[in-house]
C-alpha positions as CSV (number, residue, x, y, z in Angstrom):
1,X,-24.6,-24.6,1.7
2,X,-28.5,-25.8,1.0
3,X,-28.4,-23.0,-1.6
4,X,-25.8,-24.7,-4.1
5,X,-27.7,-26.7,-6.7
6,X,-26.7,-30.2,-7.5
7,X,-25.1,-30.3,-10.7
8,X,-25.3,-32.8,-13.4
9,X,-21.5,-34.2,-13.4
10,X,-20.2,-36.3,-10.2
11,X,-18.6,-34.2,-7.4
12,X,-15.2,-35.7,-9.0
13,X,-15.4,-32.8,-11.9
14,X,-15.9,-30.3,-9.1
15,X,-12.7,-31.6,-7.7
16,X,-10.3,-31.8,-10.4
17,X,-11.6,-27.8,-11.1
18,X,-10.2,-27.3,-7.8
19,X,-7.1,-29.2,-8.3
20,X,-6.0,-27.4,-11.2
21,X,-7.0,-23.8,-9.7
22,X,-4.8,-24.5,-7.1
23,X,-1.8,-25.4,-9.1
24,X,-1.8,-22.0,-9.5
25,X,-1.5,-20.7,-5.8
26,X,2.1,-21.1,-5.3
27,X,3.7,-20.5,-8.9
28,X,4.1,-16.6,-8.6
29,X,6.1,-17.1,-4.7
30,X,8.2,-20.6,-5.5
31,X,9.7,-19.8,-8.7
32,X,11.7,-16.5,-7.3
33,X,13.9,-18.6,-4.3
34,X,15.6,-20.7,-7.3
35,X,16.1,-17.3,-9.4
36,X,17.2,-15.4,-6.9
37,X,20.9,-14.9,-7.8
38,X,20.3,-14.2,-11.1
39,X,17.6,-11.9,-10.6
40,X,20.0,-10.1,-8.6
41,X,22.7,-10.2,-10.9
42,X,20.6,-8.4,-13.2
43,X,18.2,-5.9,-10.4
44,X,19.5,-4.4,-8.0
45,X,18.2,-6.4,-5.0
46,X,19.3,-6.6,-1.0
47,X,18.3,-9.5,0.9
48,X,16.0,-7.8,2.3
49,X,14.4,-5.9,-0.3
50,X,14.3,-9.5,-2.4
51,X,12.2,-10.9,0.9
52,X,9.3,-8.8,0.0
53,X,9.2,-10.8,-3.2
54,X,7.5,-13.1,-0.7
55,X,6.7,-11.0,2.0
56,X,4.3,-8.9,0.1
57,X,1.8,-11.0,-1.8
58,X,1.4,-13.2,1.4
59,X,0.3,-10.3,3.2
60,X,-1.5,-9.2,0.2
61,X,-3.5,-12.5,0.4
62,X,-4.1,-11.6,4.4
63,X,-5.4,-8.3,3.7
64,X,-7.6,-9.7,0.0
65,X,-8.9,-12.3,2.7
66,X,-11.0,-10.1,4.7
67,X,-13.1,-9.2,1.7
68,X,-12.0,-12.0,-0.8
69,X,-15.3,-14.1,1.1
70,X,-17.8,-11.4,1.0
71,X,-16.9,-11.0,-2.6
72,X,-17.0,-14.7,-3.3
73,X,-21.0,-14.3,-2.1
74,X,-21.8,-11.2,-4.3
75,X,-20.4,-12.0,-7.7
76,X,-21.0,-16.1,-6.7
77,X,-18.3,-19.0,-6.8
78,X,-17.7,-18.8,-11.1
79,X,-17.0,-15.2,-11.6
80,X,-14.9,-14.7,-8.6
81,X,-12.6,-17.7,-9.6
82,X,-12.4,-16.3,-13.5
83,X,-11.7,-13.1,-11.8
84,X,-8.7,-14.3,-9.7
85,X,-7.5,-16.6,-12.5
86,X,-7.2,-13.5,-14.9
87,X,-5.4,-11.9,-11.8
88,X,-3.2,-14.3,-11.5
89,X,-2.7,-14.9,-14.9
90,X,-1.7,-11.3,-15.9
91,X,0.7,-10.6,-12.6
92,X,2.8,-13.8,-14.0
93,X,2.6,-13.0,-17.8
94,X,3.6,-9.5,-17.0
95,X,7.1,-10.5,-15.3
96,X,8.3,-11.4,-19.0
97,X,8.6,-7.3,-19.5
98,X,9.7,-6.1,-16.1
99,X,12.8,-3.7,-15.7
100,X,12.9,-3.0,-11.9
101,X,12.2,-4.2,-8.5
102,X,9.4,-1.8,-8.1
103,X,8.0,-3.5,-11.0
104,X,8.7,-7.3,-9.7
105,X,7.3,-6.2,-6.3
106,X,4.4,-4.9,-7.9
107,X,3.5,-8.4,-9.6
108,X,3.5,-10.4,-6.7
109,X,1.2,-8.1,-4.8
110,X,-1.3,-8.1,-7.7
111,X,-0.8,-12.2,-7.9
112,X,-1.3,-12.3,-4.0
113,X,-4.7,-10.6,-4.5
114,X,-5.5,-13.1,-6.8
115,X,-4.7,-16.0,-5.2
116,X,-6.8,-14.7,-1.9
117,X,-9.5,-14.6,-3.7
118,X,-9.3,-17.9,-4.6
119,X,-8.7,-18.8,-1.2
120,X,-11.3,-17.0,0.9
121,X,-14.1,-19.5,-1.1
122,X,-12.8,-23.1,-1.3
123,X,-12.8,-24.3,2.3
124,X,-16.3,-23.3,2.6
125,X,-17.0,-25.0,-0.8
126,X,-15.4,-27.8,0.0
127,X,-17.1,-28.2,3.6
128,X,-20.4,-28.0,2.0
129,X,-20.0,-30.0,-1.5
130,X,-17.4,-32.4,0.2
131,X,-19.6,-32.5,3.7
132,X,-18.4,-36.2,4.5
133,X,-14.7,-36.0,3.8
134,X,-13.8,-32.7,4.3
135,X,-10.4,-33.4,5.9
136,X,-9.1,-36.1,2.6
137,X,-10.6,-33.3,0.2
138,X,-8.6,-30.8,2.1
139,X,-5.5,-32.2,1.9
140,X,-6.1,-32.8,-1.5
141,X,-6.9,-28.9,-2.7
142,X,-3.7,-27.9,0.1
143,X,-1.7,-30.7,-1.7
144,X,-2.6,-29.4,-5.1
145,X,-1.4,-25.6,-4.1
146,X,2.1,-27.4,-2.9
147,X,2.4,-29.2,-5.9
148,X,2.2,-26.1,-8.1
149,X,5.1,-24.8,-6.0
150,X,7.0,-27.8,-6.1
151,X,6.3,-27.9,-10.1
152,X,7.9,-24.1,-10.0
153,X,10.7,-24.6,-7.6
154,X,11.9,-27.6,-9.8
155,X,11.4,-26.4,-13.5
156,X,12.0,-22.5,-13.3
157,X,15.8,-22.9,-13.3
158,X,15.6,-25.4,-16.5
159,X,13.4,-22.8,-17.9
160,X,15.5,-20.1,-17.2
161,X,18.8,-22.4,-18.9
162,X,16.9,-23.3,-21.5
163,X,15.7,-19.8,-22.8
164,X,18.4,-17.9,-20.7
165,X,16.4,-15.4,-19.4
166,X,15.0,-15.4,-15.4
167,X,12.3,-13.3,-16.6
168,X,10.8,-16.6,-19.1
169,X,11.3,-19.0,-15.6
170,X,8.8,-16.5,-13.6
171,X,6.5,-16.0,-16.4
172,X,5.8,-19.3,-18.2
173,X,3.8,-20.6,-15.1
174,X,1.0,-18.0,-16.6
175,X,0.4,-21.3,-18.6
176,X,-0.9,-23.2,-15.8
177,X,-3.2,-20.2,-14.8
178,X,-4.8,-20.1,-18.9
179,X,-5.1,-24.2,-18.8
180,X,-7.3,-23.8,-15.4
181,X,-9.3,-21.0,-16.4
182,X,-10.4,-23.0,-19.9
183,X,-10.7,-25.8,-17.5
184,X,-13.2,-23.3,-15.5
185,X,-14.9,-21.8,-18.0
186,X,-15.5,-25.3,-20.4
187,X,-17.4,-26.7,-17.6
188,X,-19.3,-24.0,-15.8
189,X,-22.5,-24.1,-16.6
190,X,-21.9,-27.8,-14.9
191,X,-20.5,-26.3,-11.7
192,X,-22.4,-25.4,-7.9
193,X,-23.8,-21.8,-8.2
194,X,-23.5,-20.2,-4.9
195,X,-26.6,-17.8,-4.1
196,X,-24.6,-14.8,-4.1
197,X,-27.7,-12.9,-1.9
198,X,-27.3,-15.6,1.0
199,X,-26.2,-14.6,4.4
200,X,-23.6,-16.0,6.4
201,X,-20.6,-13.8,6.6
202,X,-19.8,-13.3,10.4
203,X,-16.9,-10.7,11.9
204,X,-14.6,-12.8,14.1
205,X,-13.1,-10.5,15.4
206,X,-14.3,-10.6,19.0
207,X,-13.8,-14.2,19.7
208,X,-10.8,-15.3,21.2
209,X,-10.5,-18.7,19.9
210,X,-11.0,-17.4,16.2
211,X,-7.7,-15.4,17.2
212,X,-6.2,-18.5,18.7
213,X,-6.5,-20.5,15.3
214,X,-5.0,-17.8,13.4
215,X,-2.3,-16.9,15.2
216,X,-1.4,-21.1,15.1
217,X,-2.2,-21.0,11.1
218,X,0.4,-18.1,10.6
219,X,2.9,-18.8,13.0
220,X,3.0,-22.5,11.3
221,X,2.7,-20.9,7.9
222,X,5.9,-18.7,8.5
223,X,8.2,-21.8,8.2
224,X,6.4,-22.7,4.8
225,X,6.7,-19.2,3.4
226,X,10.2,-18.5,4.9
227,X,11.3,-21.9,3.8
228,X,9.7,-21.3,0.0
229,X,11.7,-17.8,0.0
230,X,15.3,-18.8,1.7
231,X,16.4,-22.3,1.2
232,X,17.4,-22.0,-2.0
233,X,19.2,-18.9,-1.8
234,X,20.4,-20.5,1.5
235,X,21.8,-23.5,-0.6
236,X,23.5,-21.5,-3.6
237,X,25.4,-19.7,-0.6
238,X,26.4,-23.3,0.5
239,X,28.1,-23.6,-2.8
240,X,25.4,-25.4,-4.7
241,X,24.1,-24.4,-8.4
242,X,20.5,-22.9,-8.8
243,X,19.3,-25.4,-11.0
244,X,20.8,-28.0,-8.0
245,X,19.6,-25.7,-5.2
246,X,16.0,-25.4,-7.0
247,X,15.7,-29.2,-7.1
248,X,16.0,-29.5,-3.3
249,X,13.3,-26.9,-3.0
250,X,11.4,-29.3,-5.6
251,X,12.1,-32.3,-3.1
252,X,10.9,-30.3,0.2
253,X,7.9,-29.5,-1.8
254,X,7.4,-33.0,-2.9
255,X,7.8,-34.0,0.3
256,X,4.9,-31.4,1.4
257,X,2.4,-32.9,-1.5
258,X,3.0,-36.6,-0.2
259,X,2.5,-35.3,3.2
260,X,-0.8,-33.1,2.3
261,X,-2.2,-36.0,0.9
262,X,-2.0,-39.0,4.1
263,X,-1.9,-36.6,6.5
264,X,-5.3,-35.5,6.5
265,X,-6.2,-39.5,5.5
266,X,-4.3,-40.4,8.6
267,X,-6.3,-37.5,10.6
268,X,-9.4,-38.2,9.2
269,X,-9.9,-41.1,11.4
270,X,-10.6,-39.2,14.8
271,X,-12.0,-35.7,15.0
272,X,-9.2,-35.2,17.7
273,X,-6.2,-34.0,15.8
274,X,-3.9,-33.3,19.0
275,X,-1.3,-36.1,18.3
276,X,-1.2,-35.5,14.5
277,X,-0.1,-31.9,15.1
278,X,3.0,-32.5,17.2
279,X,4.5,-35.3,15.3
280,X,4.2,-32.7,12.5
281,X,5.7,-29.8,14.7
282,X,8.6,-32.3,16.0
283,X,9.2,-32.5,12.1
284,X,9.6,-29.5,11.6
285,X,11.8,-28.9,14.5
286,X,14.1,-31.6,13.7
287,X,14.4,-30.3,10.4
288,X,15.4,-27.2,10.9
289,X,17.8,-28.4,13.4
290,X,19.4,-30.7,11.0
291,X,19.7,-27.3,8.3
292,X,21.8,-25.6,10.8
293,X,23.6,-28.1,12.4
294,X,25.2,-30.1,9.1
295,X,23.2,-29.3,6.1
296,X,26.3,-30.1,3.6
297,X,25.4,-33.4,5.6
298,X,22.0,-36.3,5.2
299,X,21.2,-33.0,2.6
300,X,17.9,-34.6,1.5
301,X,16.8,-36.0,5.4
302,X,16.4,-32.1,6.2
303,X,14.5,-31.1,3.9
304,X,12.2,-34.5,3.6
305,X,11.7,-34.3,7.4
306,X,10.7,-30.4,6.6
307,X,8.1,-30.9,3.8
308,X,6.7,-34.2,5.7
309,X,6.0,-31.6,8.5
310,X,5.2,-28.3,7.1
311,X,3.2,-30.2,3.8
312,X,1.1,-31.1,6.8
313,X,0.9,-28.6,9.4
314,X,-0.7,-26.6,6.1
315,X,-4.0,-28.2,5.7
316,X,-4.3,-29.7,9.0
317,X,-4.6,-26.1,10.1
318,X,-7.4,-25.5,8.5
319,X,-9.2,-28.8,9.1
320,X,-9.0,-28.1,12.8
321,X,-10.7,-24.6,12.0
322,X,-13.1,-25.9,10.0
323,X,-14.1,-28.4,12.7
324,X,-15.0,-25.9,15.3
325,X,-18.2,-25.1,12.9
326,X,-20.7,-27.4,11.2
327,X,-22.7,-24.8,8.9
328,X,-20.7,-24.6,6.0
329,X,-21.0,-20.8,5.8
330,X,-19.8,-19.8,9.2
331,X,-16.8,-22.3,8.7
332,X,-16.0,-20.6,5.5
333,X,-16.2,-17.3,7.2
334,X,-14.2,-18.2,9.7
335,X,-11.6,-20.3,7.7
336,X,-11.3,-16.8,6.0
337,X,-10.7,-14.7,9.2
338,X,-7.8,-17.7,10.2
339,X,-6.4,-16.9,6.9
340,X,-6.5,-13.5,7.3
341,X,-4.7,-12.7,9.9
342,X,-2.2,-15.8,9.4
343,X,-1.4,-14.6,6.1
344,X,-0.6,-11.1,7.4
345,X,1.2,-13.2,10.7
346,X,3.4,-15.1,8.0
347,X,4.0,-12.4,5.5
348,X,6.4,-11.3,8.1
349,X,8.9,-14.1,8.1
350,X,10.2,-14.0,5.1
351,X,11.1,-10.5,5.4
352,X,12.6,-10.7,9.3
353,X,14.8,-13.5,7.9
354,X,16.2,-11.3,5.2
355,X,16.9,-8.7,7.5
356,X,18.2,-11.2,9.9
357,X,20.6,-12.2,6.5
358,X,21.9,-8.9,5.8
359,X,22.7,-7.7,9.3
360,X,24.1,-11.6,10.5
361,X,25.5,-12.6,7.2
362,X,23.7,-16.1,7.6
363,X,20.3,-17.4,7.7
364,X,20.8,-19.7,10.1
365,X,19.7,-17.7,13.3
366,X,16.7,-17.4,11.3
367,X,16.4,-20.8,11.2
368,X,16.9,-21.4,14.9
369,X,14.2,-18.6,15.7
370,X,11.2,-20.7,13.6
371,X,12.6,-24.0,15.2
372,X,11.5,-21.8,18.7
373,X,8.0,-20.8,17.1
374,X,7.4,-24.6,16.5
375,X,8.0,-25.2,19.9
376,X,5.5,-22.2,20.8
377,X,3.1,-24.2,18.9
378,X,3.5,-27.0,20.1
379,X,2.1,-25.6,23.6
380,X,-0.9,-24.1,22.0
381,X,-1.6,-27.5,20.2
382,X,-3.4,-28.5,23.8
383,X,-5.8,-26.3,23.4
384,X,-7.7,-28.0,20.7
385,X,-10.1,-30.2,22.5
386,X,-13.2,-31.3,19.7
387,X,-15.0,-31.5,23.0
388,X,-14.9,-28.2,24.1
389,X,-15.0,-26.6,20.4
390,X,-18.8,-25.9,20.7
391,X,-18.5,-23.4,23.4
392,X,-15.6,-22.0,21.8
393,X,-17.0,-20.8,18.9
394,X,-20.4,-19.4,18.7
């Protein structure tokens, strides 16, 4: 972006902004899995209807996406992230007063909107301020947004024992959203200023390989969302606590933010990210294998060889988008489109493996049906040639 002004603080402050906004990405979703029985114990809640906890707000976040970038560009980079902090802030904060599912469901839509709106701007930020290391500084914003879910999967059942109330383990993580948004506002007059009358937005919609990248983003992202919603719950029905079963989502989601962060170091090395992308996929296959064939057994190799793989698959899925384009503003456009539709793609998972619970009595066949998407992906991984991406996109 030529039109972003250079500021008077290092890039670094414009980085650590980003880190902390994107501690607040994941909060809203990861705190429910660990919660789950006792929200239940207290709502009444099928599997199913508990799915669109997470179902919802992810495909709120596809649908928020299609605009979310075109409203980045009118009201400029600051206001839309105060916006989508407040968002985010108030859907959390309100859970400390909710009654009903309706009313549960209802703040995780509002938080997905928020969070999309957040979304839709950073890659294209970060391709333009971050030009020369796009793919570390991606990793690091995608490694930031696990770690706020790892943070929530871990703490909320301590919160929840400590105060005894679920509703204080969803809501507290309004905190982190307050702390970024005084982070925000404290140094804003220091931060890029996008010109919000600049062109650049571009409909995708036509393009087959824009279509192609988004269908690989979601289909990859449905094992991160259905594992963020289900292995808990899938744990607890193993026999383990909440507060034990919330841990091991904590680990997983560790394991995502280690991965996240040499991943795209690893990747950054050759704009070819072919090989990269299947030892990731044959991760994430393994693990999933490993949940359904003995997860009582090698409990913590499952879910390490899951996070290594899906904390990676994550940002590496938008790296490879972001590749096909050099100008900053088409690649932000069209990182938005791959979100988009992915979003809406992954939504889906969460909420066909909580049907898939309540008609099986299990979720392992769940499991076995995203260790076959993996293996769908990992036939479309050929198709991303750097060499050919130029004619690809245009």
């Amino acid at each position: 972006m030529e039109n972003i002004r250079a500021t008077s603080r290092p890039p670094l402050w414009l980085m650590l902004s980003i880190v902390l906004i994107a501690l607040n990405l994941r909060p809203s979703m990861a705190a429910v899995g660990p919660l789950l029985s006792a929200i239940r114990g207290d709502i009444t809640l099928s599997f199913s209807l508990a799915s669109l906890l997470t179902t919802l707000p992810v495909m709120a976040m596809g649908l928020a996406m299609f605009f979310g970038f075109a409203i980045s560009q009118r009201l400029g980079e600051q206001r839309t992230v105060v916006l989508s902090l407040l968002i985010i802030v108030v859907a959390t904060m309100s859970r400390l007063f909710l009654d009903s599912a309706s009313e549960l469901i209802l703040s995780a839509i509002l938080a997905g909107i928020g969070i999309a709106l957040i979304q839709a701007l950073v890659p294209a930020l970060i391709k333009s301020r971050f030009s020369d290391n796009v793919a570390l500084c991606m990793g690091l914003y995608v490694t930031s947004i696990m770690g706020g879910a790892t943070i929530a999967a871990a703490f909320a059942p301590l919160v929840m024992a400590r105060t005894g109330s679920w509703r204080a383990g969803l809501a507290i993580w309004a905190l982190l959203g307050v702390l970024a948004l005084l982070f925000w506002c404290a140094q804003r007059s220091n931060a890029p200023m996008q010109d919000a009358k600049a062109s650049g937005n571009a409909s995708f919609f036509a393009n087959s390989r824009a279509w192609l990248l988004a269908i690989f983003f979601g289909l990859g992202t449905a094992s991160y969302t259905c594992v963020l919603a289900w292995l808990a719950p899938y744990y607890v029905e193993k026999g383990w606590s909440e507060q034990h079963a919330g841990l091991l989502l904590g680990f997983l989601t560790a394991m995502e933010v280690l991965s996240g962060l040499v991943t795209p170091a690893i990747a950054n090395r050759s704009r070819d990210r072919r090989a990269v992308l299947v030892v990731l996929l044959t991760l994430i296959m393994t693990g999933f294998c490993g949940l359904i064939l003995c997860p009582q057994h090698l409990s913590l190799l499952w879910p390490c060889l899951l996070g290594l793989g899906i904390g990676g698959l994550f940002p590496m899925s938008l790296i490879v988008s972001l590749d096909h384009l050099d100008d900053p503003r088409r690649a932000g456009s069209l990182t938005a489109f791959v979100q988009g539709i992915g979003y809406l793609i992954a939504g889906l998972s969460p909420l066909i493996a909580g049907m898939i619970r309540d008609q099986l009595g299990s979720f392992e066949w769940a499991w076995w049906s995203l260790t076959g998407v993996m293996a769908l992906l990992l036939l479309m991984v050929s198709r991303f040639d750097p060499r050919h991406y130029a004619r690809n996109i245009h």
